[in-house]
C-alpha positions in Angstrom: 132.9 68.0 111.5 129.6 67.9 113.4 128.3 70.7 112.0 128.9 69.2 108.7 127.6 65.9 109.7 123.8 67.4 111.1 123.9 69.4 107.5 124.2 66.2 105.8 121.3 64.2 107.3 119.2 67.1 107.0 120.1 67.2 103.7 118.7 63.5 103.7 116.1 64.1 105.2 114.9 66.7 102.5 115.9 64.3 99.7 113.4 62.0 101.7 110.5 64.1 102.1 110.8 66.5 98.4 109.0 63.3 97.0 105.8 63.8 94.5 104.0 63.3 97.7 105.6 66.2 99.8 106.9 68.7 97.3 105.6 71.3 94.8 107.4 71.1 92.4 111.0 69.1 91.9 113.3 71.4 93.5 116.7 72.5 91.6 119.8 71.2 93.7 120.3 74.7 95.1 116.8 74.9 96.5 117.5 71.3 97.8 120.9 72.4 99.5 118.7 75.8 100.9 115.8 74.1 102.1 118.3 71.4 104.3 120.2 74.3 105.7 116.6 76.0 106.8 115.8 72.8 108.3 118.9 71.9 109.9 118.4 75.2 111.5 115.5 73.6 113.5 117.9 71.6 115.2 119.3 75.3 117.6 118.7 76.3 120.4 118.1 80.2 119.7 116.7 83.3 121.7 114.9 85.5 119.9 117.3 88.5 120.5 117.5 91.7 117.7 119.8 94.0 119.4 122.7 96.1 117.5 125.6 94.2 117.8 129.1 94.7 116.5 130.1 91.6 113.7 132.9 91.3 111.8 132.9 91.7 108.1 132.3 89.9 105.7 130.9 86.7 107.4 130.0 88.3 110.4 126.8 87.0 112.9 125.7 87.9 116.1 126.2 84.5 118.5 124.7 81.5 117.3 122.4 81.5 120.2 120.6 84.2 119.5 118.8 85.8 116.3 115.6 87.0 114.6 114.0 86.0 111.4 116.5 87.7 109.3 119.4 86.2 111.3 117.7 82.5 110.5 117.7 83.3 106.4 121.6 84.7 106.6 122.9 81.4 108.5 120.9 79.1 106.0 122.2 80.8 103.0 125.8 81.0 104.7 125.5 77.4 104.8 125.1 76.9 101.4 127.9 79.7 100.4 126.0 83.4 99.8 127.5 85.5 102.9 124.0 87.7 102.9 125.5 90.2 104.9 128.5 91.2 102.4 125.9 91.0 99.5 123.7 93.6 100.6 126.3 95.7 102.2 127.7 96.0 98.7 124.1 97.2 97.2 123.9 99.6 99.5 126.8 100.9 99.8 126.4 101.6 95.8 122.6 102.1 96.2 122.0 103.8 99.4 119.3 105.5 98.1 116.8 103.2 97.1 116.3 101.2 100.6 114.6 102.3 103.6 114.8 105.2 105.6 113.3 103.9 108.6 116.5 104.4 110.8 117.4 107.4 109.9 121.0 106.3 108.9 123.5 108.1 106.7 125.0 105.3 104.9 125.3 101.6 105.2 125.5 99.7 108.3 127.0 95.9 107.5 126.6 95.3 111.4 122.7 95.5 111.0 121.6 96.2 107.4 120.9 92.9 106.8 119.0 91.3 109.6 116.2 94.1 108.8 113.3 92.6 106.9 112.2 95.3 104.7 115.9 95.9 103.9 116.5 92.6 102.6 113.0 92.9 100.5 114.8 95.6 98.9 117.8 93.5 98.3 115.9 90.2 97.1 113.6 92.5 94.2 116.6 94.1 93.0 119.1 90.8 93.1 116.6 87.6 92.6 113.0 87.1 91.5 110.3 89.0 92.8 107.5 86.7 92.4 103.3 87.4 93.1 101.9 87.1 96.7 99.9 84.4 95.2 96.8 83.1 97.5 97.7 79.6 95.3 99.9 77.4 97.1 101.4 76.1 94.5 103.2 79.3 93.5 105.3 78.9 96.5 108.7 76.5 95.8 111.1 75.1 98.6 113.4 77.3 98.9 111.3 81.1 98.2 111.6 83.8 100.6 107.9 85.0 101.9 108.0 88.0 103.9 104.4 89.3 106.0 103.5 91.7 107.9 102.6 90.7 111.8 100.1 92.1 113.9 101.5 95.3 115.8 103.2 96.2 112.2 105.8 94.3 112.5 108.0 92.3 109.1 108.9 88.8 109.0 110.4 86.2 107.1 110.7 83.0 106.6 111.6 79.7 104.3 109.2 77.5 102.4 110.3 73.9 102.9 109.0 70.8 100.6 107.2 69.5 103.8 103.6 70.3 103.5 100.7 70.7 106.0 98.8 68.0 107.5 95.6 68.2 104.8 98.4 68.7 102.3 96.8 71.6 100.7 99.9 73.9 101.9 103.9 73.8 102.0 105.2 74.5 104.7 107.7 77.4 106.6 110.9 77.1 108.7 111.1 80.5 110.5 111.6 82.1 113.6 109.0 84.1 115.1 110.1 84.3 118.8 110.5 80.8 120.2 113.5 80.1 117.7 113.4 78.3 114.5 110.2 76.5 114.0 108.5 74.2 111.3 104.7 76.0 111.2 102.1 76.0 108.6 101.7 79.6 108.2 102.2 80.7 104.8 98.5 82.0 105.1 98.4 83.2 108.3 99.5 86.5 108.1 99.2 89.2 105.3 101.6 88.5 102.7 104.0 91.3 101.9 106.7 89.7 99.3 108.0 86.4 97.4 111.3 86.0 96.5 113.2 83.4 95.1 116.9 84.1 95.2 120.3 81.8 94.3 123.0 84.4 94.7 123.6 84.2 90.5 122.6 88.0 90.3 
């Protein structure tokens, strides 16, 4: 009952702030419902912790109190009913083929497959909308999935809320890049790798 009572006043709180004045564009209800669960995330307390662990499946996740990027995307989306983790265990288990080879596995993994960045690029451009990595802000909706590369080589991801930056020219991005979730302007600050825009109807 708490959990569901925090959900709903961040879900007021985006209904608040996805005014003409704050938002892109007039988000559909699902991007609404998405964009409160991102930022309802803000509200844990999580260490930045990737290690392989053991889940159960489907709607497994590693303790709440820990995660990475990937783990912040699969709780939000959880929240608003697409279990991430038994979506793309079930593409690749009948498409193995066409995503990464970085860990030199034989076959699907639902323990891990889906809190790896590049993996769930894969997922998002064969099941949602791969859109351009636009340098116009206003391509970029609450609720799209932007994915960059970080210094060191490293893949990231991250939410696009309705709030926007503080000269307004830029929405901003609930993510979590090693402090736990965080509300940053950053949608330009690293090399842009993808931008998605998925609702599970695929």
């Amino acid at each position: 009952m708490r959990l569901m009572a925090t959900f709903r006043l961040a879900l007021t709180v985006v209904l608040v702030f996805c005014t003409p004045v704050f938002a892109q564009l007039p988000a559909d209800e699902f991007a609404t419902r998405l964009v409160a669960a991102a930022m309802d995330r803000l509200s844990r307390d999580v260490t930045y912790d990737g290690s392989y662990r053991r889940i159960d499946y489907p709607n497994g996740d590693v303790p709440d109190k820990i995660g990475v990027c990937t783990d912040l995307i699969v709780r939000a989306y959880r929240s608003v009913g697409i279990d991430l983790q038994q979506a793309v265990h079930e593409d690749m288990k009948a498409n193995f083929a066409v995503y990464p080879k970085i860990w030199n596995h034989s076959g699907p993994d639902p323990n891990i497959d889906h809190r790896r960045v590049p993996n769930l690029q894969v997922f998002l451009e064969r099941k949602g909308v791969a859109l351009g990595n636009s340098p116009n802000p206003e391509e970029y909706r609450p609720g799209d999935l932007v994915t960059w590369t970080l210094p060191g080589n490293l893949p990231h991801i991250g939410i696009v809320v309705c709030r926007r930056s503080s000269d307004g020219r830029r929405p901003l991005v609930v993510h979590n890049i090693g402090a736990g979730p965080k509300l940053n302007d950053v949608l330009f600050e690293f090399p842009i790798t993808g931008h998605y825009r998925y609702d599970g109807s695929k």
